[in-house]
N, C-alpha and C positions, 0 to 999 in steps of 0.2 A: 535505662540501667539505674538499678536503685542501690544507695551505699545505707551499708546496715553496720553501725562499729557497735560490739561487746565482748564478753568472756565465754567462753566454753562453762557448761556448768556438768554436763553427763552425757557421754558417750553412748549412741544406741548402737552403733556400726562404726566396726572403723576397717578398713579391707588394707590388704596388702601392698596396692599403689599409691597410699597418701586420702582415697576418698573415705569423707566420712559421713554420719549422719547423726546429727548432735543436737543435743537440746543448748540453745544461744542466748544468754540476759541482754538485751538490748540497751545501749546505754545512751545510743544516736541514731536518729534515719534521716535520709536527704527526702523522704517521698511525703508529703502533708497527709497522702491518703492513707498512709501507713502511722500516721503518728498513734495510733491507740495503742500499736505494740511496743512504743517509746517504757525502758523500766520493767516490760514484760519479758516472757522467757518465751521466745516460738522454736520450732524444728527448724533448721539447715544441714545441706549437703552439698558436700562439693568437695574438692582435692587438698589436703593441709600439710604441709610439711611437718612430723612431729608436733601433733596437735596437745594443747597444756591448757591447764584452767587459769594460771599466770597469765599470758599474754590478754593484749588489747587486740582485736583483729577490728580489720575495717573489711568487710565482705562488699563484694560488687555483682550483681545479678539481679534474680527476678520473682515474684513469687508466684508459685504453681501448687497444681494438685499430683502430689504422684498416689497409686493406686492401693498403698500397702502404708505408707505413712501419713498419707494425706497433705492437708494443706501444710508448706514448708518453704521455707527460700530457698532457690536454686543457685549459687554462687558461679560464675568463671572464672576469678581469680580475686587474691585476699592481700592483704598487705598489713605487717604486725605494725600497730600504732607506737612511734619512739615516745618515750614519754616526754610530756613537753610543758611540765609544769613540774617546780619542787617537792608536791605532797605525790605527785603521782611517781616521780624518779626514784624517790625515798621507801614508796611500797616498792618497787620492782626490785632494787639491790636488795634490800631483807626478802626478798621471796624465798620460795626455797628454791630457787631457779640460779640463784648464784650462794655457792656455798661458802661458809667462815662470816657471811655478811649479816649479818644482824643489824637492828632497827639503830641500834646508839652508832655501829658504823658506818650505817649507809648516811646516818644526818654528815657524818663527820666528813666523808668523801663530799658529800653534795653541796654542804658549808667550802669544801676546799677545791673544789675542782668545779663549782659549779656547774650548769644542764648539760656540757659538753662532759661531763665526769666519763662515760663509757665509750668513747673514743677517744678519750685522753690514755685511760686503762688499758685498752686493746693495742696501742701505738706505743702507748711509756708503760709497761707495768712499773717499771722500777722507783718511776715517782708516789707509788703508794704507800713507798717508804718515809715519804715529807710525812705522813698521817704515823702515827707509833703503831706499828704492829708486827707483828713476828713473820719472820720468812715465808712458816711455813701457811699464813693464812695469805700473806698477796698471794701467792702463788694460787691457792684455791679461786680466789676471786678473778684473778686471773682466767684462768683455766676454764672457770667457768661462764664467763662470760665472752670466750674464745668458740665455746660451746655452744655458745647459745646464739652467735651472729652469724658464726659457720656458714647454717643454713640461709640467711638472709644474702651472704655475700656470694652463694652459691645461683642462687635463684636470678639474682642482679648481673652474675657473670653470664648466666643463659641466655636473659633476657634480652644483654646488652649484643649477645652475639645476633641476636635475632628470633630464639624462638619464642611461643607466643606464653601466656601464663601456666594454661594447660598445660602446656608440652612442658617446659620447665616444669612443674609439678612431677608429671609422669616422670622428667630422667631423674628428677632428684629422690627420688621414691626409691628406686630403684639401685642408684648409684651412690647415694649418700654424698659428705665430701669428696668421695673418689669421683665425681665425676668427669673435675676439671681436669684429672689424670686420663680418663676414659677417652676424651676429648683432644687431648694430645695423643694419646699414644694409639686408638683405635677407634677414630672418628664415627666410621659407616658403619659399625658393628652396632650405632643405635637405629637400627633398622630395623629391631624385633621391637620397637619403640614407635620409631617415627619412619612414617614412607620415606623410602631410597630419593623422591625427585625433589620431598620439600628437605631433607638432610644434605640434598649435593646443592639447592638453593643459595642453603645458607651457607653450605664451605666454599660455592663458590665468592661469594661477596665478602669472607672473610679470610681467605686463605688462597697460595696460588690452584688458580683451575687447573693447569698442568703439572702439579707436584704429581710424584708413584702412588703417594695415598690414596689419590683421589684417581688417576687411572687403574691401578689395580682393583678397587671396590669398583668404577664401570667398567668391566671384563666381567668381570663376577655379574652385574646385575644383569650386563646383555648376554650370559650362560640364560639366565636364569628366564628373564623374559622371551629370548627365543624358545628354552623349554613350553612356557606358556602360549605363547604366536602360534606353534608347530604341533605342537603335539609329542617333537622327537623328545629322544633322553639323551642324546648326547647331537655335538654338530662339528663342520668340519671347524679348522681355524680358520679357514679363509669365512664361511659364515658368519664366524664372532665378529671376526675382523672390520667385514662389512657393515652389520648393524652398528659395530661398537661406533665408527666413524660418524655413520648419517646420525645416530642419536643423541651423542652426546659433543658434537663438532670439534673434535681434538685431535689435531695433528698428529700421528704416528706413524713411524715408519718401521720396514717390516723387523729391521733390525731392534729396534725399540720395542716392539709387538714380541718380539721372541723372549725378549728378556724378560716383559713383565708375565708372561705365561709361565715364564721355566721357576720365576719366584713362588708363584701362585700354586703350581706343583710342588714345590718344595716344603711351601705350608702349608699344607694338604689341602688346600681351598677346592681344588681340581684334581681331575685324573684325565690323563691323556692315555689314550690308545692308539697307535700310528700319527697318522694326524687329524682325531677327532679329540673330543674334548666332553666332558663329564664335569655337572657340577655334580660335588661331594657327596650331598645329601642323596642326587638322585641316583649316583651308582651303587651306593648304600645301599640303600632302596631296592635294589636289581638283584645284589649278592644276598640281602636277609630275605627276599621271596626265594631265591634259587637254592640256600642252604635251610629254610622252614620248608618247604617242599620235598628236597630229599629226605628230610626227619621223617616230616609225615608219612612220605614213602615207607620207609624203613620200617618207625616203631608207630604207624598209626594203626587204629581197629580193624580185624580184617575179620569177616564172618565166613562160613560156606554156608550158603542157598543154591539148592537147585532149583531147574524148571518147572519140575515139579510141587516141590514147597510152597511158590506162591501161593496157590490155590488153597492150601489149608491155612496161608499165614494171614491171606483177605479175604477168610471165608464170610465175612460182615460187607465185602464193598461189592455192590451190585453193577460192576460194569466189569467186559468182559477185552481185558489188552491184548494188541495184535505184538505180535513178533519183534516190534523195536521197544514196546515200552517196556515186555517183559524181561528183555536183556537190560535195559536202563534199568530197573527198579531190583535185580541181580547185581548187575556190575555195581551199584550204588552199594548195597549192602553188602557184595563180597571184600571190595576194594578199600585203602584208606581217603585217598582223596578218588573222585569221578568230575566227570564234567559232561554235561547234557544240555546241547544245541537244538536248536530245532524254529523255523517260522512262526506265525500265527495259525493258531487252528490246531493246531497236533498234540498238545494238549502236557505240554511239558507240567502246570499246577498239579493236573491230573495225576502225574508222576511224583511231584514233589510229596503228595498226600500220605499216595502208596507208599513210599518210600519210608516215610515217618512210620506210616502204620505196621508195616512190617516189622523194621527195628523196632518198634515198641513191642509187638508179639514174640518176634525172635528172641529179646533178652526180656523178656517179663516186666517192662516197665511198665507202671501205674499210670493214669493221665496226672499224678499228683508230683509224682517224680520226674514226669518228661517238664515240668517246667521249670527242673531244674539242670538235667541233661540233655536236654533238646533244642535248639533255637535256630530259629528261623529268620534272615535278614535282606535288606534292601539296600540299595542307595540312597534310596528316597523316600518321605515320607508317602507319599500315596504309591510310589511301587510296595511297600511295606504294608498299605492298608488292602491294596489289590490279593496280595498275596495271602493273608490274613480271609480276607475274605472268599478266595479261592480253594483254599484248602482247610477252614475251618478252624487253623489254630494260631496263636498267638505268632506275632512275626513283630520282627525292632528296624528300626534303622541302623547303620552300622554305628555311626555318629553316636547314638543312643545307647547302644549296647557296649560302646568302650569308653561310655562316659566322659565324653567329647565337653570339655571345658574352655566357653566362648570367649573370655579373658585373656587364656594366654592359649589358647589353639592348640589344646597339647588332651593327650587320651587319660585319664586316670587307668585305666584297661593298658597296660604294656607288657614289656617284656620283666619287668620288675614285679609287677602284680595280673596275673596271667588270670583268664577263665579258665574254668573247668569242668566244660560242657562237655559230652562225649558225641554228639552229632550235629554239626553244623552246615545248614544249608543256606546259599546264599545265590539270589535270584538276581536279575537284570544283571550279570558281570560286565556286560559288555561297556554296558557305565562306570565301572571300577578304572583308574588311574591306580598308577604305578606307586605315589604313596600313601590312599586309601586302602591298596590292597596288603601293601608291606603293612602299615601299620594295622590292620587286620589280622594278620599274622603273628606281630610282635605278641598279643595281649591273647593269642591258643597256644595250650600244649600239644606238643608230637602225637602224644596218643588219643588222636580222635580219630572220625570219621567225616570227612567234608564232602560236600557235593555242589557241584559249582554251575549253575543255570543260567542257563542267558541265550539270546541270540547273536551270532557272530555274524552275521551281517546285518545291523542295526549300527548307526553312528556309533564311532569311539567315543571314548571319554574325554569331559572337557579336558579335562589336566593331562598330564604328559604319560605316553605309555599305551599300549595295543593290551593288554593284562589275557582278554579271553583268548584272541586268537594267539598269540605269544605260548602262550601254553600249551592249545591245541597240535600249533605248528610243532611244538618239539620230540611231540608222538612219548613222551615219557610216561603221560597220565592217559586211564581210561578214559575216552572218549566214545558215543553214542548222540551220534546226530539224526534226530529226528525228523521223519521228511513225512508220513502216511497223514494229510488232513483230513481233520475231522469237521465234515458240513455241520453248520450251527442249521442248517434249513436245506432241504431237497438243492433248492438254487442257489445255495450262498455260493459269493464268489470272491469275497473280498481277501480269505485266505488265499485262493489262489490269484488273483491278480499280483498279488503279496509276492507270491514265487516265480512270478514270471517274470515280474519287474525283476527280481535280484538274476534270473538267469538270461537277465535281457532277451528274452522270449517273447517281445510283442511283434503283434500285428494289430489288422484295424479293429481287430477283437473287443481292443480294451474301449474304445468309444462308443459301444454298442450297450446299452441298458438293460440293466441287468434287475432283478429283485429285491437286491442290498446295495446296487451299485448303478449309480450313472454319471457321465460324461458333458457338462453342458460347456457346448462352442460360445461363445460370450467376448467381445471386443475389450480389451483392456479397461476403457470407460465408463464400461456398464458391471464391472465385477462388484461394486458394491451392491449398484440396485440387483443385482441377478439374488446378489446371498441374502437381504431383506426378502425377498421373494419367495426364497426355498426357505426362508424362518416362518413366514406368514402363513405356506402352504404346510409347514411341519406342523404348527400351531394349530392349525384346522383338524390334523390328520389327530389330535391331539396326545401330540409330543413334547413333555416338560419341554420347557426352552433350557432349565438344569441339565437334561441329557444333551444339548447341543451344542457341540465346541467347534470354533473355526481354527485350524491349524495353517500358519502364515509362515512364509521364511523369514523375514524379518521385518524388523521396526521400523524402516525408515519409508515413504514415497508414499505416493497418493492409494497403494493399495497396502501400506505396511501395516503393522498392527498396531501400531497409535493410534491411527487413521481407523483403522476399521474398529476398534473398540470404541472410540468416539461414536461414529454413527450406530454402531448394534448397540451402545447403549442409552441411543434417544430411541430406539425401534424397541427392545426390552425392557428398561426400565427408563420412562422419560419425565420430563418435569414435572414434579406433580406438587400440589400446594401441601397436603399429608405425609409427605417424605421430607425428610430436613435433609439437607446437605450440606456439602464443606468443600473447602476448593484448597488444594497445594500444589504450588507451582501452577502451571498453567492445564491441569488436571480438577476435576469434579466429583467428589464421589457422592454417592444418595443412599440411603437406604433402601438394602433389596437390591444393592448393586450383586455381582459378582468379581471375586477379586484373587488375585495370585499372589502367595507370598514369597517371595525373593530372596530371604536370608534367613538359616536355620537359627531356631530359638529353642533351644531343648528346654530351656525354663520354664516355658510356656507349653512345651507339647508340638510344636506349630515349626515345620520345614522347609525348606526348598525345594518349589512346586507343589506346593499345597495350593486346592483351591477352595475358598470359602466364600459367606455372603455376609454382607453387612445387614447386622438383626436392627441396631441402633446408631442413631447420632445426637448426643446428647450436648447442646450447646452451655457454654459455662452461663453460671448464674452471676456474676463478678469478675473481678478483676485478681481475685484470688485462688479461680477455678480453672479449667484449662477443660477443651471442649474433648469431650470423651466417642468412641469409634470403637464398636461392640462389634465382632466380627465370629461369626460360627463357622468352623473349622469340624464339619461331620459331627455334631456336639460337641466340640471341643470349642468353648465362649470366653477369646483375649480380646483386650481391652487394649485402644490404642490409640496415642494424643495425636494432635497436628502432626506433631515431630516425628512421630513412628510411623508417620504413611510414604515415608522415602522406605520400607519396607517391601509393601506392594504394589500391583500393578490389577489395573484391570484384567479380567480374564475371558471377557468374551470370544476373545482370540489371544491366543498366545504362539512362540514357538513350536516347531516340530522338536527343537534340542530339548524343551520343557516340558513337552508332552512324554519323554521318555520315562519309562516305567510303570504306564498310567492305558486304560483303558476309555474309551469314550462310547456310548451308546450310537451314539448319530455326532458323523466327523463332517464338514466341510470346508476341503482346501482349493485356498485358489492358486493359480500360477498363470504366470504370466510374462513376459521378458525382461519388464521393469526390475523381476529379485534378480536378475543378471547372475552372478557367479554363485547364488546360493544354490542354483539347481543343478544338484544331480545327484547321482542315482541312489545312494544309502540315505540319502534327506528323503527322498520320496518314499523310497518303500519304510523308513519306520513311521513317516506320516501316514501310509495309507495299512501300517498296520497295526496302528491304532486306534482302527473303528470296529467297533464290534457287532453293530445292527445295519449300521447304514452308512454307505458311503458317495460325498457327492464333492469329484471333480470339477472344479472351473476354472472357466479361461481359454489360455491358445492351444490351439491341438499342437501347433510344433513346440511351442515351447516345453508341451509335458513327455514328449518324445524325444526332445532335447536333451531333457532332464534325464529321463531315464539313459538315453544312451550314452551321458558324461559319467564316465566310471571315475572319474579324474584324481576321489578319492583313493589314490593309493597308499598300501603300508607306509607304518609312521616308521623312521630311525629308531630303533632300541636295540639295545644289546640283550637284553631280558632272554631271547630266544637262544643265542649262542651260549650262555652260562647257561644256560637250562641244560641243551646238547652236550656242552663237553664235560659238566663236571657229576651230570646226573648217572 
């Protein structure tokens, strides 16, 4: 940690939370190495309360390279310097930081009240009076230097409670001097701040653990976190009741339990129904899809297309649809909202195209103008590039399209500032959660035309909520579910093993080898060596090892995907003296790795489930530089330090839940007993329906028969379905 003391000289950035990025005159450094910038002026950034060219800051941090300003000090926390000599005391009261004080007065304070003069002032104003001066200037000086310690004494009451520099920073940012009020009066509400467990940390160590405050904010969290655990949107009391117990270890009895629920209702934190339980946010949530839904119904676009019409409306598209697509690409175009289901293979893109194409024929729109009333969306970044790629036209992520801002997690796209596209289609629903889909919603007007794509038996969505089937179920909205597959090859089968898994239709069929498909029996033991094996022989057969992805249930045990990413990537990319690497955490990446991104960056372009390769590793030249990690994302080239690789993940195997929305040329998944409760049956079939050339099974034969016959996942808890039903 290097200390850096000088003045602010000019602001390049200053944001909303306190962080800035400033040009800094150095007046002092603790580091020898650094002493050339001793009198110089270099870049810093970091978090400043009400940052001033007056002040003496003492900065504590490090110096690095960032990509956009370059070489600069990084600060994690600052400390304004008291002044601790006469000539320096004598500048700070004449600043113009304290008002009425001029240079003849601040001698005459500092002469009479000597270096203790500004806690003499903030404690006694009234002895400013021993000095001759008018009422109304102590008072200014006063005031002003009330103003001016505010925030010092604010930061110090934070700190002293326990949070750390940063975080002090962010609540004072935020909350100003209110926030010692904030702090009394509405402790857990800085949760939009600070995580729920390090905020009940620190109240517990300073505050009683059993006080209402702090049990009513845990009822609230364990809503909340069950909505996340579950999937439900709402749960019973006795549910809350139970986790709230094991989680946070606080005595309550049932009588105590009812009261703090009925308060909790009272301040709308919750909505009870019988006796289940709603947090606020997500029944919100439930009534603005059920009331934008009816709108759409009402006053959305409604065309007439007959059966006939298609054919002149796609007299340009050379392929000829059977019986369900042509109802689907009718019902899309007649109707204001549609929804179109359907497996792998049946060619629902194929649909999405037409669909476009038609509305663009039917009302005359230009390809100039459809990219202004037309849009096409995903969940995800690569379901968004699939789809894009499938139907030949521009497609967004939804995140991207409601100008999803990563700061404060909130859409510029709402219900205050709405799009005004007139056909909106959006693909993989079945990945939509309850408030991706409301807030989807929030940022369209009623008079559009939506069309809602996905497969309803493919995994729910992580977050809380059934969104595709929830719809379906309420028979309100067109529906057309598509079942007639279309063979990619005379033999393919992987569509249909696809349909027989979900209609649990097997027999010893599925172990039999097929064209695009085979089955290999393999001991738990040998599943790593089997899949080096079927890479080696793919290799030969000469198969990018880019087209080939292993799809895994989870991360953890001797066959999880830590595990097997380690070894495929000494088998694909392995030590080589012409590759540079870099190691975090107890991870390695190289150049020419393959890598998964984990957390959406719309700044950069780069999503959740993106997969890309490392083009570069550029190691620093200095103590000044910070080793740099070039990664190509389908042409898309971010740049990422040490610090940014808790980002991604290897990708030579990753999840089936990751894999959603995303096609694979050549899949190989293994299973086994060891993933224990990860197997069953909507995990397997959207694993095994996302491969599109070749598919190869390994492992136990019962286990994968296991799997398929654990239906286990059933319906999630949501009300979504019943508002749909009664008030549609």
């Amino acid at each position: 940690m290097i200390k850096v003391t000088g003045k602010i000289r000019n602001n390049i950035y200053v944001g909303d939370n306190g962080y800035i990025v400033t040009l800094f005159r150095v007046k002092n450094i603790s580091s020898d190495e650094y002493k050339e910038f001793l009198n110089k002026t270099i870049t810093v950034c970091g978090s400043i309360i009400n940052p001033n060219n007056e002040d003496l800051y003492t900065l504590n941090g490090d110096f690095t390279e960032h990509p956009r300003y370059g070489f600069q000090f990084k600060f994690d926390s600052y400390e304004k310097s008291v002044p601790s000599d006469k000539d320096t005391l004598i500048e700070f009261l004449s600043s113009s930081l304290i008002k009425g004080c001029g240079e003849k007065t601040a001698k005459q304070i500092v002469d009479h009240f000597g270096l203790d003069a500004i806690n003499i002032i903030k404690n006694n104003p009234e002895r400013l009076s021993e000095i001759k001066m008018t009422e109304s200037k102590i008072n200014k000086i006063y005031l002003s230097i009330c103003s001016y310690t505010n925030a010092d004494d604010s930061l110090e009451y934070l700190k002293n409670l326990g949070f750390k520099p940063n975080e002090a920073s962010l609540l004072f940012s935020k909350y100003g001097d209110g926030i010692k009020n904030v702090i009394n009066d509405s402790y857990y509400s800085l949760n939009d701040l600070i995580s729920f467990n390090r905020l009940d940390e620190i109240y517990i160590k300073n505050f009683d653990k059993n006080s209402d405050v702090r049990i009513n904010a845990c009822i609230l969290e364990s809503i909340k976190s069950l909505d996340i655990l579950t999937g439900d949107t709402f749960h019973s009391l006795k549910e809350v009741y139970s986790y709230f117990n094991k989680r946070f270890n606080v005595s309550l009895n049932d009588e105590s339990y009812s009261k703090h629920i009925k308060y909790l209702e009272k301040n709308s934190d919750i909505v009870l129904e019988n006796d289940n339980v709603y947090f606020i946010e997500t029944y919100e949530d439930e009534l603005l899809i059920t009331n934008v839904i009816g709108s759409i119904l009402k006053y959305g676009r409604k065309d007439k297309l007959s059966s006939s019409s298609i054919t002149s409306l796609l007299k340009y598209e050379n392929i000829t649809y059977n019986k369900e697509q042509k109802e689907a690409i009718i019902t899309a175009i007649n109707n204001p909202i549609t929804i179109i289901s359907g497996g792998p293979g049946v060619g629902k893109t194929t649909i999405v195209k037409a669909i476009v194409n038609a509305y663009m024929e039917k009302n005359h729109i230009t390809s100039m103008d459809a990219l202004h009333k037309i849009t096409l969306l995903a969940p995800t970044g690569r379901a968004a590039k699939k789809l894009a790629s499938s139907t030949l036209l521009p497609a967004s992520t939804i995140h991207r399209f409601l100008k999803w801002n990563k700061e404060t997690d909130s859409f510029q796209i709402n219900e205050y500032n709405k799009a005004y596209h007139e056909l909106i289609i959006v693909d993989e629903v079945s990945m939509l959660d309850n408030h991706l889909f409301a807030s989807l919603l929030r940022g369209l007007t009623s008079n559009i035309k939506l069309v809602l794509v996905g497969d309803v038996f493919q995994l729910p969505s992580v977050g809380p909520g059934q969104v595709l089937r929830d719809l379906i179920s309420s028979d309100k909205i067109p529906y057309i579910m598509l079942n007639q597959i279309y063979r990619q090859s005379e033999n393919s089968y992987i569509p249909y093993l696809a349909r027989d898994i979900k209609e649990l239709n097997i027999s010893e069929d599925i172990f039999k080898r097929k064209d695009d498909y085979s089955f290999i029996d393999v001991k738990i033991d040998n599943i790593k060596k089997t899949i080096m094996k079927i890479c080696e022989l793919s290799k030969e057969k000469g198969i990018s090892e880019n087209d080939i992805q292993i799809l895994a249930p989870m991360y953890k045990g001797e066959n999880g995907i830590d595990n097997l990413n380690h070894v495929m990537q000494e088998f694909f990319n392995p030590k080589d003296s012409s590759k540079n690497e870099i190691t975090y955490g107890f991870v390695t990446y190289r150049e020419k790795d393959k890598v998964l991104q984990q957390i959406n960056n719309p700044d950069c372009n780069v999503f959740n489930g993106d997969i890309g390769y490392i083009t570069e590793i550029k190691y620093k030249s200095n103590n000044r530089e910070k080793d740099k990690i070039t990664i190509n994302f389908d042409g898309n080239y971010v740049e990422y330090t040490k610090e940014d690789l808790s980002m991604i993940k290897h990708a030579y195997a990753i999840t089936i839940h990751k894999s959603q929305g995303s096609e694979f040329p050549h899949v190989i998944m293994p299973i086994c007993h060891s993933y224990n409760k990860m197997l069953y049956n909507k995990l397997i079939y959207t694993g095994v329906s996302r491969a599109k050339k070749s598919l190869v099974v390994l492992g136990e034969k019962e286990a994968f028969l296991n799997a398929i016959n654990n239906n286990y996942s059933t319906n999630r808890k949501t009300g979504l379905l019943d508002k749909l039903m009664n008030n549609l």
